[in-house]
C-alpha positions in Angstrom: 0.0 0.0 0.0 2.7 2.4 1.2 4.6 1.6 -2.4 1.2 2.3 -3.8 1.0 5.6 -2.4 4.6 6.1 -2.9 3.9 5.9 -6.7 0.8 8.3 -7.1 2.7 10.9 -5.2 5.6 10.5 -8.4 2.9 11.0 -10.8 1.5 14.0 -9.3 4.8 15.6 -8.8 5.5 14.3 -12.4 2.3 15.5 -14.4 1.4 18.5 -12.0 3.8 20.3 -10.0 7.2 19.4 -12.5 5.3 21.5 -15.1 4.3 24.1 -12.7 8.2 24.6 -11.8 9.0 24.3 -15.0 6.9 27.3 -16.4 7.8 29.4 -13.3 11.2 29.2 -13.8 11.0 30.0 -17.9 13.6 32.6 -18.5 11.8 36.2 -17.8 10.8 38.4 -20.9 11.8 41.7 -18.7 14.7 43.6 -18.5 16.8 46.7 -19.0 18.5 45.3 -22.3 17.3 47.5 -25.0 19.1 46.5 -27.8 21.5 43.8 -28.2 23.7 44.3 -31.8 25.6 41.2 -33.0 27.7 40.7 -36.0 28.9 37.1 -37.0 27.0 35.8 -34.1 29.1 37.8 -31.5 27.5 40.5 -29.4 29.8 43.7 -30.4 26.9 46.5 -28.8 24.8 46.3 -25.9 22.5 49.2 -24.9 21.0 49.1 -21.3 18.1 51.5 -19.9 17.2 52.5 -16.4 14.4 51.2 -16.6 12.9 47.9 -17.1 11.3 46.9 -20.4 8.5 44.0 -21.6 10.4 42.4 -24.2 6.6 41.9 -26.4 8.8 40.1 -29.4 9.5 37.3 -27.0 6.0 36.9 -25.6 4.5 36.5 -29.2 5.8 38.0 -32.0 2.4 37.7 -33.6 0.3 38.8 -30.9 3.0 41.8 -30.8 1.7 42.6 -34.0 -1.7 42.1 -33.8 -2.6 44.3 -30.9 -0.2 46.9 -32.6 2.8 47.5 -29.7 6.1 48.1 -29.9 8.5 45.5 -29.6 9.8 47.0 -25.9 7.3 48.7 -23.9 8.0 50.4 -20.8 5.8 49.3 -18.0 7.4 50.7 -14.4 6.1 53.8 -14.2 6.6 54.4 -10.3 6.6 58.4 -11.4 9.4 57.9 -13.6 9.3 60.9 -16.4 13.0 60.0 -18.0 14.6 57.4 -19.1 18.3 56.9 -19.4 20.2 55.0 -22.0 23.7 53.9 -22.0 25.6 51.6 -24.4 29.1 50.1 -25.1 30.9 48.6 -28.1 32.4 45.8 -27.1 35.7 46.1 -28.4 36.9 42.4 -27.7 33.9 40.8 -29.3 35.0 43.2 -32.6 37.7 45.8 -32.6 37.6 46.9 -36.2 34.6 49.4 -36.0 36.0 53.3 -36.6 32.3 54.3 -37.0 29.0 53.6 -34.9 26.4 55.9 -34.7 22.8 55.4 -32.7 20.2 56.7 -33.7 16.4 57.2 -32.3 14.0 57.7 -35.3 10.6 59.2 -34.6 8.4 57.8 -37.3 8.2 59.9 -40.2 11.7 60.7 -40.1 13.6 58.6 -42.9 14.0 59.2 -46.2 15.3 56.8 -48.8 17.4 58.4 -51.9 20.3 57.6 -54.3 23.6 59.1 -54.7 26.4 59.5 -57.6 29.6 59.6 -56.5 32.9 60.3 -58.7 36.4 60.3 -58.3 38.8 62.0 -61.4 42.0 61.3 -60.5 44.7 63.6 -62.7 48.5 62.5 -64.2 49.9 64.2 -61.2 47.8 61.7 -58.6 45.6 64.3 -57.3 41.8 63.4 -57.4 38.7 65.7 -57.3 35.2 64.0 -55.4 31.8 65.0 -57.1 28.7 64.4 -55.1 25.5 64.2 -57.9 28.0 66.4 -60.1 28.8 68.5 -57.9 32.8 69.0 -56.5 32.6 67.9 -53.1 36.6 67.6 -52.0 40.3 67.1 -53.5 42.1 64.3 -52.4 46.3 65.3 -52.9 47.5 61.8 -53.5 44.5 59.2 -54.3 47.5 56.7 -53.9 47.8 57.5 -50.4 44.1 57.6 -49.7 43.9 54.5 -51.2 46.6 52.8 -48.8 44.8 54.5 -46.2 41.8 52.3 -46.6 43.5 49.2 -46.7 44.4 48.6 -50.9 47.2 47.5 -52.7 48.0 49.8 -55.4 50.9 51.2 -57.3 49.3 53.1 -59.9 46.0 55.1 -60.5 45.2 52.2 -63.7 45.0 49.8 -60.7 42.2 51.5 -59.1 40.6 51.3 -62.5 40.8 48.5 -63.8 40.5 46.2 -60.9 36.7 46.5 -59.7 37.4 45.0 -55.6 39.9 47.9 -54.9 37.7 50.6 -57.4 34.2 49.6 -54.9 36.8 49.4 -52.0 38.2 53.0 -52.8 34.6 54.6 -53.7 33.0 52.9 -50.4 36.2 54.9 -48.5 35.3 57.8 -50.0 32.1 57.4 -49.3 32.5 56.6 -45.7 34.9 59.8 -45.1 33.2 62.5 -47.0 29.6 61.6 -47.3 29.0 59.9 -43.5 30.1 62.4 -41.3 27.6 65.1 -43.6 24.5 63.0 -43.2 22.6 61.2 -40.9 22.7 57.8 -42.5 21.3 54.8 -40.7 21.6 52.2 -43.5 23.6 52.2 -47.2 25.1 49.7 -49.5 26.9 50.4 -53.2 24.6 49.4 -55.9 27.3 49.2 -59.0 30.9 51.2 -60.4 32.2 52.2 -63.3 35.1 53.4 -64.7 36.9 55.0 -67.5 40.4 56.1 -68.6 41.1 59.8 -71.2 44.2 60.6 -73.0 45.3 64.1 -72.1 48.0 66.2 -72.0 50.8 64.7 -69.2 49.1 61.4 -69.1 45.4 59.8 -68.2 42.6 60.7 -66.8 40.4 58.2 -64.7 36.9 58.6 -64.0 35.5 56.0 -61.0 31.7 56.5 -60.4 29.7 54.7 -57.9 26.1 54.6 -57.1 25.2 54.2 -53.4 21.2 53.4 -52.1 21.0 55.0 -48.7 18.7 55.6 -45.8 19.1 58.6 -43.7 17.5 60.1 -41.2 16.4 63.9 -40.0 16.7 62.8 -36.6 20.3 63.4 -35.8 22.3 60.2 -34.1 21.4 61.0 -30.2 24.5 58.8 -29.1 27.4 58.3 -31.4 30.7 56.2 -30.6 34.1 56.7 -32.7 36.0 54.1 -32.2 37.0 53.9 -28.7 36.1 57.2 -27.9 32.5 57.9 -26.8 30.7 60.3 -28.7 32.1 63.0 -30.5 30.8 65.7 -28.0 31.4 63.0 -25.3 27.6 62.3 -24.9 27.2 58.8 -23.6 23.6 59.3 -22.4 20.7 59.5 -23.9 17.2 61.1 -21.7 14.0 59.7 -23.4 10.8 61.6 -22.1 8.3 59.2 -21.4 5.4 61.8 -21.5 6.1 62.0 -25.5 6.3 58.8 -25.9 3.1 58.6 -24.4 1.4 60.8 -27.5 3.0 59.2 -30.3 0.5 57.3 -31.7 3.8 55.1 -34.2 6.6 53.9 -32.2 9.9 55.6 -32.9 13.1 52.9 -32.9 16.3 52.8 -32.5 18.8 51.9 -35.5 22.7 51.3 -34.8 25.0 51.9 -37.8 28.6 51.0 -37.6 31.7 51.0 -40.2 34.9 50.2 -41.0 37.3 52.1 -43.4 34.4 52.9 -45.1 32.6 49.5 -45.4 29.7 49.2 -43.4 29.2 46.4 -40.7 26.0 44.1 -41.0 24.8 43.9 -37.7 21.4 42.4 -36.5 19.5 42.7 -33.7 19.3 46.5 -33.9 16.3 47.7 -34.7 14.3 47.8 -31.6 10.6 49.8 -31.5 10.2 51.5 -27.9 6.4 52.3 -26.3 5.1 53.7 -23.2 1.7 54.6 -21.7 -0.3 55.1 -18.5 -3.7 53.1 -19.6 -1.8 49.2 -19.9 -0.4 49.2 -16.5 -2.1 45.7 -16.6 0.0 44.7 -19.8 3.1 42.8 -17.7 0.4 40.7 -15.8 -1.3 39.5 -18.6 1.6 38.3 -21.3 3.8 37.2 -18.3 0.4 34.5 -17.6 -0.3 34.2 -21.0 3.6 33.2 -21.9 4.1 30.7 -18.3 1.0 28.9 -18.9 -0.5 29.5 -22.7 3.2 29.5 -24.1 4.0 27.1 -21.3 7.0 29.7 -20.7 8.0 29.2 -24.5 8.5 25.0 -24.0 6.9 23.1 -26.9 6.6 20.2 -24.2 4.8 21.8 -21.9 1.9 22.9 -24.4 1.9 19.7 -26.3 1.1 18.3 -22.4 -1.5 20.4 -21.7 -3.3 19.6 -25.1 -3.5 15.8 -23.7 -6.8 14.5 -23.6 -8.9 14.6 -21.5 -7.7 17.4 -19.6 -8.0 19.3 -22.4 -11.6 19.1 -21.7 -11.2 20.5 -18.6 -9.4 23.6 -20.3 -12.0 24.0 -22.8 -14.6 24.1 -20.6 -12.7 26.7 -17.9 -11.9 29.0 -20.7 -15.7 28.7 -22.1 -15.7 26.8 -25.2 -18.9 25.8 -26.9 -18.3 22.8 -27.3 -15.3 21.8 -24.8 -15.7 18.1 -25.5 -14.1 18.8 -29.0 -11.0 16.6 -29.6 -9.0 19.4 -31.4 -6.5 20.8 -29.3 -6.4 24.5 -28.7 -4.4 25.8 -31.3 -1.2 28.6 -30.9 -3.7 30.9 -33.1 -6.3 30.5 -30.8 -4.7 30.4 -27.3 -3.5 34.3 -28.9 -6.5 35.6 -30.5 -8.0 34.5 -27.1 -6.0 37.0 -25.2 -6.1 39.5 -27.2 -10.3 39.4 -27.3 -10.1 39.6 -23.7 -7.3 42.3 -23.6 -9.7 44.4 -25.5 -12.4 44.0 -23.0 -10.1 44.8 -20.0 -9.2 48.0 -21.8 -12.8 48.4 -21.7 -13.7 47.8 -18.4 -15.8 45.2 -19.1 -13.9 42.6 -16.9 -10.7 43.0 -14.7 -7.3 42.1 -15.7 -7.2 39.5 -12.3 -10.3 37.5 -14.0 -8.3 37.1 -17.6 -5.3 35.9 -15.8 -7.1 33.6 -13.0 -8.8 31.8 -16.1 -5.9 31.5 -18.4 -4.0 30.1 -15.1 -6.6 27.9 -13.8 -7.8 26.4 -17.0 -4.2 25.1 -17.5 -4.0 23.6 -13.6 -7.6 22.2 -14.2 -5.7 20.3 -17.5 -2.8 19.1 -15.6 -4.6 18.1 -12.4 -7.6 16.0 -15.1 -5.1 14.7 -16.6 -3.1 12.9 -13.1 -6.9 12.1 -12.1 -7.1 10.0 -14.9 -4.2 8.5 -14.9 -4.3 7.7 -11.2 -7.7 6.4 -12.1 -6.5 4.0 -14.9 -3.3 3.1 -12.2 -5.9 2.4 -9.7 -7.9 0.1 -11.8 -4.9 -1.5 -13.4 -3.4 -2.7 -9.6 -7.9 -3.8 -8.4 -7.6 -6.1 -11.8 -3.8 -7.3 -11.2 -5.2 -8.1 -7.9 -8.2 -10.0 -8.2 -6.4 -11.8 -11.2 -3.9 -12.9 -8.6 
């Protein structure tokens, strides 16, 4: 009898309370991390805030876009009117960055154009920069600027003729004269030419590049050169909560980073940042509907609580028509679910406590049907092995 016992206890810690620990121990979806920027898998920029956030991507990134919030949202309020930002290359993840610029874009705020640029370098080495046609800078030695940026060359032809070092050269170019005059969150060269004229004391050599680019009328709010932080030494950057409030689009941040002129694919770096007063009840409701919808983001877990027949139980808890439909409650459902019931908290028409008491008791109810039965099908199994015996 005692073994008996023994073994029904197992199950229920197995089926009932291993889940439970499980899903309360799934890694939290709330922070201070604002942005986290890798390239080639290694984290080279981490911006922190001093405040926490609701990562909503990591919730659902569905749901996130279906109830139309930003992929952060700021939820302590405790009278907090500014936010502070603070970030950091890491250096030993990737030291070859001379460029990296943040920047927070207010909606609106982007344009999207496309820029000639040309480099006619003379017999005597010098070279002249045209932006759209028109002179921009001259360069004394194009063979020296050219070494500067990394490239092999021994004579103006080689810049020419040899497209890898002519793109290498323009993207230089680019990065030294056209960056520091525009606010550019995002660019890539699109093609190059060149061509070579006979004139009097030698050749002429025309190199023309068109660049795509992205840029921004917001100007970079923090901005690192190389290991120095910020040109004007700003490493801080005040957000004002009460405008974020208004906005009815979320502004973003957007980290742009080169090196010698080629720009640095990074990902992870384009984080959309919200904040209001009326959702105070926002962090209660995904953290329940992620532990025990989600089952804290393990496949497992929801698989488990889809078992027949507590998945009757759930169905009927959560006020199904029909709750002794076999189908299991589908991802799609379990979020359009919440985010019917979200609507009607907003609205006053029930209380945050009662949406998160039935998303958290209709999942118990299916784990605790579920050890009924099988303690049920144990118990019958040892009255037959008995009275067989």
């Amino acid at each position: 009898m005692k073994e008996y016992v023994a073994l029904l206890l197992f199950i229920f810690f197995v089926v009932v309370v291993l889940p439970l620990v499980v899903v309360s121990l799934a890694p939290p979806f709330k922070g201070n991390i604002v942005m986290e920027a890798k390239h080639d898998e290694k984290k080279v920029f981490i911006l922190r805030s001093s405040a926490s956030f609701l990562d909503v991507s990591r919730v659902d990134s569905e749901l996130k876009r279906d109830l139309r919030l930003p992929d952060l949202y700021i939820i302590e309020t405790r009278n907090i009117t500014m936010v502070e930002l603070r970030g950091r290359w890491d250096l030993s993840a990737y030291p070859n960055v001379d460029r990296v610029e943040l920047y927070y874009v207010k909606p609106g705020r982007m344009v999207e154009e496309k820029l000639n640029l040309t480099i006619v370098i003379y017999p005597t080495y010098e070279a002249d920069i045209y932006e759209n046609g028109k002179f921009l800078n001259r360069t004394p030695n194009i063979l020296d600027k050219a070494r500067d940026f990394g490239i092999d060359v021994r004579a103006p032809r080689d810049l020419s003729v040899d497209k890898e070092k002519r793109e290498k050269l323009l993207k230089g170019i680019f990065g030294e004269n056209i960056l520091p005059a525009k606010w550019v969150i995002f660019w890539r060269l699109l093609g190059s030419t060149s061509t070579e004229k006979n004139i009097t004391g030698g050749k002429l050599y025309t190199i023309s590049g068109s660049f795509s680019l992205i840029e921004s009328k917001d100007s970079p709010e923090i901005v690192w050169m190389g290991r120095e932080v910020g040109v004007e030494k700003r490493g801080v950057l005040e957000i004002n909560l009460t405008e974020l409030e208004r906005t009815k689009e979320y502004p973003y941040f957007f980290l742009s980073a080169s090196f010698k002129g080629d720009p640095i694919v990074l990902r992870g770096n384009e984080p959309r940042l919200g904040y209001t007063t009326r959702m105070k009840d926002l962090e209660e409701i995904l953290d329940c509907y992620y532990r025990y919808f989600l089952g804290g983001g393990n496949p497992l877990i929801r698989n488990y609580t889809n078992m027949i027949p507590g998945l009757f139980a759930q169905k009927w808890m959560l006020g199904y028509a029909n709750p002794f439909d076999l189908s299991p409650i589908t991802l799609d459902e379990r979020r359009a679910y919440v985010e019917i019931h979200i609507d009607s908290v907003l609205r006053g028409v029930i209380k945050p406590e009662e949406l998160t008491g039935r998303m958290f008791w209709s999942v118990m109810a299916s784990w605790i049907v579920n050890y009924l039965f099988i303690s049920a099908l144990l118990t019958i199994a040892v009255w037959i092995s008995r009275r067989a015996w």
